[in-house]
N, C-alpha and C positions, 0 to 999 in steps of 0.2 A: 762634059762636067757632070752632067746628071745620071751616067752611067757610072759616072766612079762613084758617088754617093751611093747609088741603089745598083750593085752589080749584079745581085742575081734576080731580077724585077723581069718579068719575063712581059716585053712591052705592048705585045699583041693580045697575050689572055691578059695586061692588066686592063687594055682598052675595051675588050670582051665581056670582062665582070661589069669594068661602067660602065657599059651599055644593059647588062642588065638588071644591076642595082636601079638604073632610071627606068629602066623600062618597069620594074614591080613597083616604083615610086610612081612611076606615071598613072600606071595604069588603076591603081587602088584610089591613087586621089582625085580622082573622077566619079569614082563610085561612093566616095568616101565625102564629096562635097555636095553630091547628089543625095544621099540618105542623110546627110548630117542636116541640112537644111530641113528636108522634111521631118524630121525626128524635133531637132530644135521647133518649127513650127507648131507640131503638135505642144510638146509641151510648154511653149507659152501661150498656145490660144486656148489650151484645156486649164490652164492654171486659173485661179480665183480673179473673176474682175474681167476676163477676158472671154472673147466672141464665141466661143464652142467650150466654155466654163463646164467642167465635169470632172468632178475629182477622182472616183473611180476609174477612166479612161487615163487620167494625168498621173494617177499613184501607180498602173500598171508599165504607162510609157517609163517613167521616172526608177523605178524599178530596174526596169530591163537594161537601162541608161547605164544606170548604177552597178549592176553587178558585171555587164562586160567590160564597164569600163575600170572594175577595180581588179579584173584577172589577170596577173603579171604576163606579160608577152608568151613566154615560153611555156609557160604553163597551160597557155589559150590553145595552143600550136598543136600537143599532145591533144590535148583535150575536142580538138576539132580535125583528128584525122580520118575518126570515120566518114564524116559528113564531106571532109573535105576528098576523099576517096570517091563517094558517089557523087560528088559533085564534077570533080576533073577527071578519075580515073589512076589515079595517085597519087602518094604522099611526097614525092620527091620531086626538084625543078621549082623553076620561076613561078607555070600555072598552081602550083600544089600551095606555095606563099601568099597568092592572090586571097584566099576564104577567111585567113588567121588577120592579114594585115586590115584587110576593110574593116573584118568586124571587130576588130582591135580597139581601132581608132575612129569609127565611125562615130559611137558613143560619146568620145572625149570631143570632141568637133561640136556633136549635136547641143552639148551642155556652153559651148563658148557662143553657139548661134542663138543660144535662149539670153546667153548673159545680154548679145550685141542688140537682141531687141525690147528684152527690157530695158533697155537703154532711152528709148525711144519715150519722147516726149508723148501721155497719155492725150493732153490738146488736142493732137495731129489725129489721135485715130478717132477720139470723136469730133471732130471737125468733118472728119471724112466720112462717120455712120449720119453726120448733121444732115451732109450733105444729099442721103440714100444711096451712099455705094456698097456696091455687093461685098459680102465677104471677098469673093477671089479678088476685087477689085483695090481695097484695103490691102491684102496681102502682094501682090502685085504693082500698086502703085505705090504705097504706102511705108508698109512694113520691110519688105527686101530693099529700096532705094533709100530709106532713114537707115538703115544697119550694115548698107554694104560696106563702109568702111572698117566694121568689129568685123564681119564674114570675112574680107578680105585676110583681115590679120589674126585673124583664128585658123584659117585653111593656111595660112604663112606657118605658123606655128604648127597645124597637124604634121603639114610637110615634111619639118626638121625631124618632128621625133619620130616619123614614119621611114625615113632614113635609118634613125640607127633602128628600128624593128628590120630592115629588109638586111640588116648586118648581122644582127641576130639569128632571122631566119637563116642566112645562109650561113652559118658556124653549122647549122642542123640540114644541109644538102638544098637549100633552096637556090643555090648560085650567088652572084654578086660580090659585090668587094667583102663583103664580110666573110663569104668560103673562100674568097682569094688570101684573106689575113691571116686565116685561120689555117688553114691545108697548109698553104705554099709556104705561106712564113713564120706563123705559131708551131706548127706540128715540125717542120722541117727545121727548126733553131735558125732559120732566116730573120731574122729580125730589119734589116733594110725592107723586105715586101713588105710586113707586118708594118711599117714606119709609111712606108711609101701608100696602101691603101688606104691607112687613116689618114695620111692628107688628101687624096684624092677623095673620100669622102667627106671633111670640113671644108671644102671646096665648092663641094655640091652643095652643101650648108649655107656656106656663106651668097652662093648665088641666087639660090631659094631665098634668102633673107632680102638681100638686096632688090632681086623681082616685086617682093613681096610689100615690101616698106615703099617703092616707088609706085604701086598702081593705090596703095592706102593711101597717101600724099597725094596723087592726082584725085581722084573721087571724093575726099576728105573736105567737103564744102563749109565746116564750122571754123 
């Protein structure tokens, strides 16, 4: 049934691209939940009112935030091939998509991780300087365990749209369902692969979402 729907879907490089679509997903949003958190951190402990208060430090973080995070995907991608050349050794492949996607989305992540902790009830952190807990210890006890619910569903959200970046990337040689759509079934007037790897992509989407909404829901104590 599903070969007469999509007859020229070629079923082994389609299972080939998803594995590498998840693998450039995987592998960024690791790095991507790792710096987003610390970047978010910064900027709201450097913000006014808060433990490492310094505006100077928070207008340059804030900055840096701001303008990767307003560089359209494709335009980041050209723009980061030298760097990304001395970083992997070149511009082409999964490794070559890895420099463009973190630093893509890191930015957009780090500004949802600022939103999820000012969130947080001001009581709670001085309850906890009342108490003489260390900075790390506020951040640690405090800070990350009152926010993980916004972290949770902010990395849920990087997720999705970090998907269609690694679709993107691959229209420009980085692999994945996006060079599978575009090669095999855009360039080739296949329109079944082209049909068939954007569902296998909202797939991906919709499982990320549902992972993503179910651990929010568990941890989610209010």
């Amino acid at each position: 049934m599903i070969e007469t729907l999509f007859p020229n879907v070629d079923w082994e490089k389609a299972w080939e691209k998803t594995v590498e679509t998840l693998y450039m997903t995987g592998i960024s949003l690791v790095w991507i939940f790792i710096i987003g958190i610390i970047l978010g951190l910064l900027l709201f402990l450097t913000s006014e009112g808060n433990l490492w208060q310094n505006k100077f430090i928070n207008w340059i973080i804030s900055a840096v935030v701001n303008i990767f995070r307003s560089i359209p995907f494709v335009i980041l991608i050209v723009l980061l091939i030298p760097f990304t050349r001395v970083l992997v050794g070149t511009m082409i492949g999964m490794e070559a998509a890895l420099p463009a996607l973190i630093i893509g989305s890191a930015p957009f992540y780090a500004r949802m991780v600022e939103i999820g902790l000012r969130e947080i009830d001001k009581g709670v952190i001085e309850a906890a300087k009342a108490m003489g807990a260390k900075t790390s210890t506020i951040i640690l006890k405090v800070l990350l365990p009152e926010s993980m619910p916004a972290i949770i569903s902010g990395i849920t959200v990087t997720a999705i749209a970090l998907v269609g970046y690694t679709a993107i990337a691959g229209v420009i040689g980085a692999g994945g369902l996006g060079d599978y759509a575009y090669l095999d079934g855009f360039s080739r007037n296949q329109n079944d692969v082209t049909l068939f790897a954007t569902l296998l992509i909202l797939i991906i989407v919709f499982i990320i979402q549902f992972i993503g909404d179910s651990i929010t829901k568990k941890i989610d104590k209010r």
